[in-house]
mmCIF file of the N, C-alpha and C atoms, coordinates in Angstrom:
data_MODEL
# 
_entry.id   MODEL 
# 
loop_
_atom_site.group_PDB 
_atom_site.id 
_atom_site.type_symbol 
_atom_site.label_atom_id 
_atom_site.label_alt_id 
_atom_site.label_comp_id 
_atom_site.label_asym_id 
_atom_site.label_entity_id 
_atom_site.label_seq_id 
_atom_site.pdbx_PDB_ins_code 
_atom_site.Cartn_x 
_atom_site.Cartn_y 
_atom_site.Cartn_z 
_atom_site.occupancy 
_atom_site.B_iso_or_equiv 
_atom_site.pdbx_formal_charge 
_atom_site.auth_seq_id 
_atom_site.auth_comp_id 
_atom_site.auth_asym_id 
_atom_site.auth_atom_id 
_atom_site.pdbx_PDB_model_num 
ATOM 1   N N  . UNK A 1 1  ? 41.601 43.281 -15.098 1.00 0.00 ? 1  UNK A N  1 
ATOM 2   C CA . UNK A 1 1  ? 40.556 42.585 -15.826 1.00 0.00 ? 1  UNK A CA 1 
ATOM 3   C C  . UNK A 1 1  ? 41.205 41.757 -16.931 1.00 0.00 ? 1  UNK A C  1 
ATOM 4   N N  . UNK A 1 2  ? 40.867 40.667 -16.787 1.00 0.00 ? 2  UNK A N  1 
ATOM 5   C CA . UNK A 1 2  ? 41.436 39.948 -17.764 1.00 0.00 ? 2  UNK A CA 1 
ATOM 6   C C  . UNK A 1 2  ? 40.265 40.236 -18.761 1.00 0.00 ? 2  UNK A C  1 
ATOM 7   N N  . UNK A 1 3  ? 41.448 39.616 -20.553 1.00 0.00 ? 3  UNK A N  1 
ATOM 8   C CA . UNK A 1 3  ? 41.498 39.807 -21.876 1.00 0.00 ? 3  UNK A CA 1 
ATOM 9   C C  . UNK A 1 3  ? 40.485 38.918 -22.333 1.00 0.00 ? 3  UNK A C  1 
ATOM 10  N N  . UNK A 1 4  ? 40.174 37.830 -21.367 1.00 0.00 ? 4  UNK A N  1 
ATOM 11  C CA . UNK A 1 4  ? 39.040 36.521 -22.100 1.00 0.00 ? 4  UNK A CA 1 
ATOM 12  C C  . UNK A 1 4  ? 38.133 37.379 -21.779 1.00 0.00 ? 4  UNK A C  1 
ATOM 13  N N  . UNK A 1 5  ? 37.737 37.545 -20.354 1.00 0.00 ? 5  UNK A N  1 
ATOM 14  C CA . UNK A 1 5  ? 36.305 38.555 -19.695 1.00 0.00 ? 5  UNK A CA 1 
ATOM 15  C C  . UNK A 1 5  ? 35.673 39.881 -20.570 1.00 0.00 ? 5  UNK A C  1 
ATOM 16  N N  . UNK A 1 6  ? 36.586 40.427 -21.198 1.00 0.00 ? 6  UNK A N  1 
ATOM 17  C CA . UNK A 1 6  ? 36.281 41.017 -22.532 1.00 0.00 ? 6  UNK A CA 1 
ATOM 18  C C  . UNK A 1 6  ? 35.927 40.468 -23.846 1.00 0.00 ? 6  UNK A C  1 
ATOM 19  N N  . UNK A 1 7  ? 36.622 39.166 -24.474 1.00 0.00 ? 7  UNK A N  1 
ATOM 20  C CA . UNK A 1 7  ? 35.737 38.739 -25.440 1.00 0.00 ? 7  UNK A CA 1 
ATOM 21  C C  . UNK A 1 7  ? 34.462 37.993 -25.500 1.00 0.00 ? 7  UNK A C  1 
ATOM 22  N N  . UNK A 1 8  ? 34.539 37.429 -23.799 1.00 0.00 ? 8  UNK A N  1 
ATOM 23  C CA . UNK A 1 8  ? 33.113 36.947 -23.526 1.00 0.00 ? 8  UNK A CA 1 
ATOM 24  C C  . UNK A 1 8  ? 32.135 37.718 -23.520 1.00 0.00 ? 8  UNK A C  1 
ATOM 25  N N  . UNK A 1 9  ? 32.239 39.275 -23.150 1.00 0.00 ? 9  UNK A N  1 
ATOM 26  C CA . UNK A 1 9  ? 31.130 39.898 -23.521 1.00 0.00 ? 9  UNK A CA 1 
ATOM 27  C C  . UNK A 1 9  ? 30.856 40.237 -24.483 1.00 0.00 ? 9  UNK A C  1 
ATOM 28  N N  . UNK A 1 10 ? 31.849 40.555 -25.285 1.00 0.00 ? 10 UNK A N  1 
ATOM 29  C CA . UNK A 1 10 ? 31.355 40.620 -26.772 1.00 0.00 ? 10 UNK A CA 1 
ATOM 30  C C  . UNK A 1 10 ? 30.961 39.681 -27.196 1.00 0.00 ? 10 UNK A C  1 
ATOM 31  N N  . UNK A 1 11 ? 31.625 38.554 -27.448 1.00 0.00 ? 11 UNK A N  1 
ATOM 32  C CA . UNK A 1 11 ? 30.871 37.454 -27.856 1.00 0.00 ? 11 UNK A CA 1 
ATOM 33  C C  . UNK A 1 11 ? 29.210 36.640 -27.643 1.00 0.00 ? 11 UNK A C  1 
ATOM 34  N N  . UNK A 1 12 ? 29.242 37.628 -26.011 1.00 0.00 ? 12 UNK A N  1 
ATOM 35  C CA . UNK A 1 12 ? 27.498 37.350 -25.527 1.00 0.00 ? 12 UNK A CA 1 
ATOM 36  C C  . UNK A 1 12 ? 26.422 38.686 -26.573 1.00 0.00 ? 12 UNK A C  1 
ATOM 37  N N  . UNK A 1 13 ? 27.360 40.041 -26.377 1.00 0.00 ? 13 UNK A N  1 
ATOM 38  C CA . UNK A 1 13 ? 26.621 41.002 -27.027 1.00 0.00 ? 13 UNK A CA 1 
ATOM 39  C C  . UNK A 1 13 ? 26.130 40.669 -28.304 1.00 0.00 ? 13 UNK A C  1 
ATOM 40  N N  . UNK A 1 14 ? 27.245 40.362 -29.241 1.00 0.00 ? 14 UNK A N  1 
ATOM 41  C CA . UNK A 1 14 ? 27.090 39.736 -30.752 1.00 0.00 ? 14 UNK A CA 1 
ATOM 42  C C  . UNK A 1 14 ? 25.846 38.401 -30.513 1.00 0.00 ? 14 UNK A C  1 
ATOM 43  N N  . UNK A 1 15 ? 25.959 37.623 -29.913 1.00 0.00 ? 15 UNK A N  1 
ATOM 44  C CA . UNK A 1 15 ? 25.135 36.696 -29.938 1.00 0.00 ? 15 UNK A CA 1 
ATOM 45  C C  . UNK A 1 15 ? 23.807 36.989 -29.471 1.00 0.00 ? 15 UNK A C  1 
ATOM 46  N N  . UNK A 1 16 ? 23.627 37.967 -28.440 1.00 0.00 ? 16 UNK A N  1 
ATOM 47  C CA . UNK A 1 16 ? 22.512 38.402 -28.297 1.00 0.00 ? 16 UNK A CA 1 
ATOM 48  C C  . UNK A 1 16 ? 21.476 39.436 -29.485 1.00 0.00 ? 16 UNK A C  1 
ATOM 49  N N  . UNK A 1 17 ? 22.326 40.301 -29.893 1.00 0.00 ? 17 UNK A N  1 
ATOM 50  C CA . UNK A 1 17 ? 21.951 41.007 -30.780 1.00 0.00 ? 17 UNK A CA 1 
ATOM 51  C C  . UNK A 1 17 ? 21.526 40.552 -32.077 1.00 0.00 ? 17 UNK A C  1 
ATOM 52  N N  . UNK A 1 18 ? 22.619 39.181 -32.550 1.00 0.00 ? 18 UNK A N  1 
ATOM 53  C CA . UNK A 1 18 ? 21.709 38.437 -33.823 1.00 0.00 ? 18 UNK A CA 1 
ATOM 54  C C  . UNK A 1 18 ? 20.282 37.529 -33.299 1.00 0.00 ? 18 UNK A C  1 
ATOM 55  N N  . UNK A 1 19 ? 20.486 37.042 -32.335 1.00 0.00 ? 19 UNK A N  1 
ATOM 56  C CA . UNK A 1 19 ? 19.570 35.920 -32.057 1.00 0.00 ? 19 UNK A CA 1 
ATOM 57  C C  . UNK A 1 19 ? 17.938 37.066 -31.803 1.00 0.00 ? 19 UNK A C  1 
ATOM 58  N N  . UNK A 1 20 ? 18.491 38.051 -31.257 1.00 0.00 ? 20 UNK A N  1 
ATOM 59  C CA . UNK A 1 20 ? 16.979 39.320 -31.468 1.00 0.00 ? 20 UNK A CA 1 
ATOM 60  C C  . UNK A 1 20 ? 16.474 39.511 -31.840 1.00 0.00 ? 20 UNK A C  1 
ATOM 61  N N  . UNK A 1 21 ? 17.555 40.248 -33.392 1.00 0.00 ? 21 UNK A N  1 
ATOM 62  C CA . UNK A 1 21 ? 17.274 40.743 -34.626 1.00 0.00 ? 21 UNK A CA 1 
ATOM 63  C C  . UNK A 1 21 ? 16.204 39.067 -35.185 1.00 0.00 ? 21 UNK A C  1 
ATOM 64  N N  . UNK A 1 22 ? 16.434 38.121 -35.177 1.00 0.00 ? 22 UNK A N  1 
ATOM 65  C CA . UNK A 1 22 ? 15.844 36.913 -35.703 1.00 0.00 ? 22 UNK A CA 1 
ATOM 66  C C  . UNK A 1 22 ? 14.596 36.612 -34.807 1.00 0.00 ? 22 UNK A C  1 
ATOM 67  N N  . UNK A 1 23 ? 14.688 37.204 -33.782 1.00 0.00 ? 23 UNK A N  1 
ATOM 68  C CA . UNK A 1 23 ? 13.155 37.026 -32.886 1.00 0.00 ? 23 UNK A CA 1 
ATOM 69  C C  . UNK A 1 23 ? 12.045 38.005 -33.198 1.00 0.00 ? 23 UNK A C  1 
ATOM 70  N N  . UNK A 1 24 ? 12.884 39.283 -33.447 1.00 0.00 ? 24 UNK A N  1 
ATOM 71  C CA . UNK A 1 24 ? 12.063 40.289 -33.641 1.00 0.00 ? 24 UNK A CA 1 
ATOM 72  C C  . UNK A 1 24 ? 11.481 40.195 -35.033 1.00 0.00 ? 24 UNK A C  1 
ATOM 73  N N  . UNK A 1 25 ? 11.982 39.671 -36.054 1.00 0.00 ? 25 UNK A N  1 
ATOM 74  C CA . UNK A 1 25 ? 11.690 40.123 -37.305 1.00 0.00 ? 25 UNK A CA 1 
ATOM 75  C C  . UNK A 1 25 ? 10.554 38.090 -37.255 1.00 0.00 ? 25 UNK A C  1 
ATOM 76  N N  . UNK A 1 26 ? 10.496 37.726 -36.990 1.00 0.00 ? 26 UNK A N  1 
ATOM 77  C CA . UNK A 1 26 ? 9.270  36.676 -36.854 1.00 0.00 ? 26 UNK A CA 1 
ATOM 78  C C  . UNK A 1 26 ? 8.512  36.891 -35.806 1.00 0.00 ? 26 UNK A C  1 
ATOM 79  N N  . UNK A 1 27 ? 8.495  37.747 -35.196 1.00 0.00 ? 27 UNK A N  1 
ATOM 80  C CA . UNK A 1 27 ? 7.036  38.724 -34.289 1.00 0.00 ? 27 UNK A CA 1 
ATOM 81  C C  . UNK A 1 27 ? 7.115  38.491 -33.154 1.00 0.00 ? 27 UNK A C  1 
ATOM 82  N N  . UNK A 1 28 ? 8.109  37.765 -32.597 1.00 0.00 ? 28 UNK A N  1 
ATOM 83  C CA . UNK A 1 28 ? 8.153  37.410 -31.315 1.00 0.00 ? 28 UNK A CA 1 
ATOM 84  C C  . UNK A 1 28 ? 9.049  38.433 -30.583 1.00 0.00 ? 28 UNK A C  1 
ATOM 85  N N  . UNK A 1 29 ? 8.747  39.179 -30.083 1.00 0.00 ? 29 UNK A N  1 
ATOM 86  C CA . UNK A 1 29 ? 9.225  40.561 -29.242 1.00 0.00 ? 29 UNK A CA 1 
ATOM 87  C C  . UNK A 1 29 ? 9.307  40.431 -28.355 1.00 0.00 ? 29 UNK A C  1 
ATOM 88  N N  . UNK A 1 30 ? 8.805  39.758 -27.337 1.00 0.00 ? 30 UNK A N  1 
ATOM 89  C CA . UNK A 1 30 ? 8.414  39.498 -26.013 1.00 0.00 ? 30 UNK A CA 1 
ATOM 90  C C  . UNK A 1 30 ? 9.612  39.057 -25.717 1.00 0.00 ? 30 UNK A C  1 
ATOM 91  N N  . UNK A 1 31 ? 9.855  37.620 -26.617 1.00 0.00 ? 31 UNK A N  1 
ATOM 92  C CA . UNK A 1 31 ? 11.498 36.612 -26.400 1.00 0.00 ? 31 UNK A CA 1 
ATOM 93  C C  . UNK A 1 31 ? 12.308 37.547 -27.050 1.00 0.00 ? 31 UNK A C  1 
ATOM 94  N N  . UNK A 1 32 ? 12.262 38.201 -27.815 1.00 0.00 ? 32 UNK A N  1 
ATOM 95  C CA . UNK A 1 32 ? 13.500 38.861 -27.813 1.00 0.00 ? 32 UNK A CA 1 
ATOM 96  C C  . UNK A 1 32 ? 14.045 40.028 -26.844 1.00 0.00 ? 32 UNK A C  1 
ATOM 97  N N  . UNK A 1 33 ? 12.884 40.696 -25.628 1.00 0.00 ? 33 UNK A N  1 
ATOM 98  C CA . UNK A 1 33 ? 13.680 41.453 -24.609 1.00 0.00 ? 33 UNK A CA 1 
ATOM 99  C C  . UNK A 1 33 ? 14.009 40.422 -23.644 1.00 0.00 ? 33 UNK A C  1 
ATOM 100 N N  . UNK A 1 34 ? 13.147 39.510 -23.552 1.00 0.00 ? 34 UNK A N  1 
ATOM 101 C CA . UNK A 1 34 ? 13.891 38.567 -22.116 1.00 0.00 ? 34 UNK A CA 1 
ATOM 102 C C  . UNK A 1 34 ? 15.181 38.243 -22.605 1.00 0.00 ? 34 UNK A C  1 
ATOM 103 N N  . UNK A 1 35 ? 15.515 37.693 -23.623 1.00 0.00 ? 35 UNK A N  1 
ATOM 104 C CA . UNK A 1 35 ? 17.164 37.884 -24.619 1.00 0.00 ? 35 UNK A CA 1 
ATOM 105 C C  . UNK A 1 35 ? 17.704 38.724 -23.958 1.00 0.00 ? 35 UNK A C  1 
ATOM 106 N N  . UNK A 1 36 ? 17.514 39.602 -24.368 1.00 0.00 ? 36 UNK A N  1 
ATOM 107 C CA . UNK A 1 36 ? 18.439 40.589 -24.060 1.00 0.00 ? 36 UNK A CA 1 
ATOM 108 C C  . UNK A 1 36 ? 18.552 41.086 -22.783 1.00 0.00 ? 36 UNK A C  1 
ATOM 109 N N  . UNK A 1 37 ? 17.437 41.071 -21.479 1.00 0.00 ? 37 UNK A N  1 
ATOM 110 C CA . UNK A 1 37 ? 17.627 40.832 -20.201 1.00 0.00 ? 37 UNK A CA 1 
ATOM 111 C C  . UNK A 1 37 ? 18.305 39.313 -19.762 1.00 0.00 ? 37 UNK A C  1 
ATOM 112 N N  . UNK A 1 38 ? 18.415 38.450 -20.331 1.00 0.00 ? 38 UNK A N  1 
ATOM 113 C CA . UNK A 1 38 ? 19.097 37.687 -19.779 1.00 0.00 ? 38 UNK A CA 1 
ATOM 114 C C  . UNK A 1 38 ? 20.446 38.195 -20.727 1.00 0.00 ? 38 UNK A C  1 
ATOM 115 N N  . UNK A 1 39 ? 21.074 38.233 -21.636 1.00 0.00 ? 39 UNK A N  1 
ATOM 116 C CA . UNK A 1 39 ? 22.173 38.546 -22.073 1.00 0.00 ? 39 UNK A CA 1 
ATOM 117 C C  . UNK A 1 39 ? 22.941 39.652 -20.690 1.00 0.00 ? 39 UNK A C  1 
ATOM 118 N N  . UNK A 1 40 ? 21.727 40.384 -20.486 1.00 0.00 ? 40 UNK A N  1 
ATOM 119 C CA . UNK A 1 40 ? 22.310 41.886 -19.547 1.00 0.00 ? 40 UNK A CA 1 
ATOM 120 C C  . UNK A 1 40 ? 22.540 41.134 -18.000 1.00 0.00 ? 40 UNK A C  1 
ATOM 121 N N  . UNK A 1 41 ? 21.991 39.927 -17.573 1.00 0.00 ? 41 UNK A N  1 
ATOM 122 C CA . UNK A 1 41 ? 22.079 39.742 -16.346 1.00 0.00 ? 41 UNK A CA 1 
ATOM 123 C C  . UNK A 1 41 ? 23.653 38.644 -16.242 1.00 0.00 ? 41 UNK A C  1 
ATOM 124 N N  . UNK A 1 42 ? 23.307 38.330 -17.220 1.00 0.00 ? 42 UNK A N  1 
ATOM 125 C CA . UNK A 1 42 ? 25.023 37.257 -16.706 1.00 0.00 ? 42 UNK A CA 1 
ATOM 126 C C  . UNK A 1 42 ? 26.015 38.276 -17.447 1.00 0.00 ? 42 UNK A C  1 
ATOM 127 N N  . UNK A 1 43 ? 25.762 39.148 -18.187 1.00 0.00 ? 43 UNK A N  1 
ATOM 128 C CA . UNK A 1 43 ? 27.193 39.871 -18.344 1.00 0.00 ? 43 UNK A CA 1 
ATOM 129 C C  . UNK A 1 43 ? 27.298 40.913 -17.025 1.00 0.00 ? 43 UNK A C  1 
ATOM 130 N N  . UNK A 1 44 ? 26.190 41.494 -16.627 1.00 0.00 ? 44 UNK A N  1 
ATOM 131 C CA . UNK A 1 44 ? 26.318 41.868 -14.899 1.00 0.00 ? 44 UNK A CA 1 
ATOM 132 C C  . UNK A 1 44 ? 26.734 40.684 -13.996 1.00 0.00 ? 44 UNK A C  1 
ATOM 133 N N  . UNK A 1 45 ? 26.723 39.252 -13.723 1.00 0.00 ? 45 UNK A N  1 
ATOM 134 C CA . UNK A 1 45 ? 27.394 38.397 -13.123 1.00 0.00 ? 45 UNK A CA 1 
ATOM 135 C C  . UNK A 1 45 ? 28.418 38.473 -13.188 1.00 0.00 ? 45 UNK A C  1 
ATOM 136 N N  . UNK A 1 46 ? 29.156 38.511 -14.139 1.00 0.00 ? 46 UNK A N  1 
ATOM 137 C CA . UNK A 1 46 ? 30.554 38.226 -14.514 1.00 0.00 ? 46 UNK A CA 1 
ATOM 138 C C  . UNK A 1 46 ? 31.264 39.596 -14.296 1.00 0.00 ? 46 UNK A C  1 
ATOM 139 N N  . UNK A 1 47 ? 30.529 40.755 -14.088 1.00 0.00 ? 47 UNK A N  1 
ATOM 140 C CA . UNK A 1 47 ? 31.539 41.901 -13.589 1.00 0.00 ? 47 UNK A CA 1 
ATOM 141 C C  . UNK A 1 47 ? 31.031 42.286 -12.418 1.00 0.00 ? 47 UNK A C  1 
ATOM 142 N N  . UNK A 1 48 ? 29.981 41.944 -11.592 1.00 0.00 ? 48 UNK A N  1 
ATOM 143 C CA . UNK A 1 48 ? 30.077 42.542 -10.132 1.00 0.00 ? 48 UNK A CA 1 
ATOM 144 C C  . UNK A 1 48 ? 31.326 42.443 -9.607  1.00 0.00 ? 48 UNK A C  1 
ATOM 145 N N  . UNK A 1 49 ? 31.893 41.406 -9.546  1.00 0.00 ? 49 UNK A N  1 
ATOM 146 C CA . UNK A 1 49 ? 32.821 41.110 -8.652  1.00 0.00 ? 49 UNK A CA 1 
ATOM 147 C C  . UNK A 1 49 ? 34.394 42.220 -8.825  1.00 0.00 ? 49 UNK A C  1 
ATOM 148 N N  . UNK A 1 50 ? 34.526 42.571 -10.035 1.00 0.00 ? 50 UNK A N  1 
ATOM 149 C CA . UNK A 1 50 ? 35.341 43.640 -11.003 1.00 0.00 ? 50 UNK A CA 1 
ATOM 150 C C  . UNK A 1 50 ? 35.144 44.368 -10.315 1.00 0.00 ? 50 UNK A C  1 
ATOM 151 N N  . UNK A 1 51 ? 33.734 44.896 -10.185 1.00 0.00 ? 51 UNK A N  1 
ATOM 152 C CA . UNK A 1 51 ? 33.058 46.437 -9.351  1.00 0.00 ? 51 UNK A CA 1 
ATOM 153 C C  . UNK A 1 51 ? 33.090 46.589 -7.932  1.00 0.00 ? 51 UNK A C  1 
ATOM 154 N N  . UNK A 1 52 ? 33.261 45.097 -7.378  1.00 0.00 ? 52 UNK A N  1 
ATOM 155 C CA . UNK A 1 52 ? 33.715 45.246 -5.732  1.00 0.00 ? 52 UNK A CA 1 
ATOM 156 C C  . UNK A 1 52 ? 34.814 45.436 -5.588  1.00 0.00 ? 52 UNK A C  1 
ATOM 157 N N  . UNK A 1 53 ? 35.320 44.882 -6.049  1.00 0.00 ? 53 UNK A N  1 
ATOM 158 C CA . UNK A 1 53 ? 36.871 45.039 -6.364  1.00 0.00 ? 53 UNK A CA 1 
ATOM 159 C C  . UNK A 1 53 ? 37.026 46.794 -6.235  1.00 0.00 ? 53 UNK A C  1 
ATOM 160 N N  . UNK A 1 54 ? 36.806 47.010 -6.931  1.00 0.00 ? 54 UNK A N  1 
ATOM 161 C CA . UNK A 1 54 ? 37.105 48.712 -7.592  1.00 0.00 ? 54 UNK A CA 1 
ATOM 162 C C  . UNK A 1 54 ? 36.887 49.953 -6.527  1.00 0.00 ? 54 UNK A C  1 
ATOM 163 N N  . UNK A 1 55 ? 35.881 48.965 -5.556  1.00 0.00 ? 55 UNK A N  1 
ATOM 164 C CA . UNK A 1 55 ? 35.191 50.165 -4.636  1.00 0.00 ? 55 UNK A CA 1 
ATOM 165 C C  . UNK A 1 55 ? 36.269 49.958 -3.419  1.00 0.00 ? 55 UNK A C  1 
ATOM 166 N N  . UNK A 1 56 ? 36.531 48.749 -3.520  1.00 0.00 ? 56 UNK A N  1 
ATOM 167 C CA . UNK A 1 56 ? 37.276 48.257 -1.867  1.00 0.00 ? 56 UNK A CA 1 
ATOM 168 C C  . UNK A 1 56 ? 38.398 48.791 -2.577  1.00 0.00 ? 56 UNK A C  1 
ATOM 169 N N  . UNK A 1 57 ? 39.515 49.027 -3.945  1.00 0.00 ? 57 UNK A N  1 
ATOM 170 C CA . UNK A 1 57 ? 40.619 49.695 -3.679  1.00 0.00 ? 57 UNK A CA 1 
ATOM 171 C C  . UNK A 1 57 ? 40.630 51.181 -4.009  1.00 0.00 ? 57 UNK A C  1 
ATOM 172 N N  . UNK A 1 58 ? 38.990 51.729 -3.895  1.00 0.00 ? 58 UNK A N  1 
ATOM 173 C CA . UNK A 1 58 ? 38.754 53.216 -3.796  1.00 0.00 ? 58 UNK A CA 1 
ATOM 174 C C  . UNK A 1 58 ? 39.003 53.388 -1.980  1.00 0.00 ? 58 UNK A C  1 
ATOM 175 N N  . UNK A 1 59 ? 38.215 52.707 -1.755  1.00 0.00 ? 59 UNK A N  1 
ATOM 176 C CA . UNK A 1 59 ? 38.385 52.497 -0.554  1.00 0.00 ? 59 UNK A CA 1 
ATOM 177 C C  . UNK A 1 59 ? 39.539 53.067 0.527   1.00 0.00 ? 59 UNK A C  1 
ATOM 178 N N  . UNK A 1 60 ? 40.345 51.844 -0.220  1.00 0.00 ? 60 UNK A N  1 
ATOM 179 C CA . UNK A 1 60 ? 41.951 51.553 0.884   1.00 0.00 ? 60 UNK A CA 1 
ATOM 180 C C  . UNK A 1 60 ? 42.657 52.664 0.238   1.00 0.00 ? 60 UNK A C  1 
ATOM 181 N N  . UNK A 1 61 ? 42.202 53.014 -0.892  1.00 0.00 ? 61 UNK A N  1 
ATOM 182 C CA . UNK A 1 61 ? 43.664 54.690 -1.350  1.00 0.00 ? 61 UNK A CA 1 
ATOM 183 C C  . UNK A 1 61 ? 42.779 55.900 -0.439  1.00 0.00 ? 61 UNK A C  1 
ATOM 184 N N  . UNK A 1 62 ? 41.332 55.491 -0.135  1.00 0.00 ? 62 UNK A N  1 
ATOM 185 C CA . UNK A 1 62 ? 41.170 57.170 0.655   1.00 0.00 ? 62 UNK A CA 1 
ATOM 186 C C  . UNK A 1 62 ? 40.956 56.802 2.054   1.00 0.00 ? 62 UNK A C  1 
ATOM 187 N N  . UNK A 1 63 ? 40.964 55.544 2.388   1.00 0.00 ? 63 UNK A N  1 
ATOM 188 C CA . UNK A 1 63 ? 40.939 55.445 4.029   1.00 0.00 ? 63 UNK A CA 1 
ATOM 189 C C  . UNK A 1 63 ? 39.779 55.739 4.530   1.00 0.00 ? 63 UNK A C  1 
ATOM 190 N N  . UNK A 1 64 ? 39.187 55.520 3.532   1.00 0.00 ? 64 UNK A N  1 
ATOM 191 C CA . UNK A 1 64 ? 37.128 55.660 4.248   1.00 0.00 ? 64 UNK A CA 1 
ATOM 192 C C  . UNK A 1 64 ? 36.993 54.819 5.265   1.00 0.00 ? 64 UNK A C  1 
# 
């Protein structure tokens, strides 16, 4: 796993979490979970492929 793919999620987490905190506290709640479901769906984009990865070389070490 590369070292950028890690600060991009932080950098999405941090950004998600202020831009919330600023939705939530002017009453809009609604936009602030789709926020944070979309924050959760492209940081799941960006690691499925990590997680296929992981299964196919569980995989090839047990010869399933």
């Amino acid at each position: 796993m590369e070292i950028a793919l890690i600060f991009k999620i932080a950098a999405v987490g941090i950004l998600v979490s202020i831009l919330s905190q600023i939705l939530k506290h002017s009453g809009r709640e609604e936009h602030a979970f789709l926020l944070s479901l979309a924050g959760l769906i492209l940081v799941l984009s960006w690691i499925i492929p990590y997680i296929y990865d992981l299964f196919v070389s569980v995989q090839n070490l047990f010869d399933l």
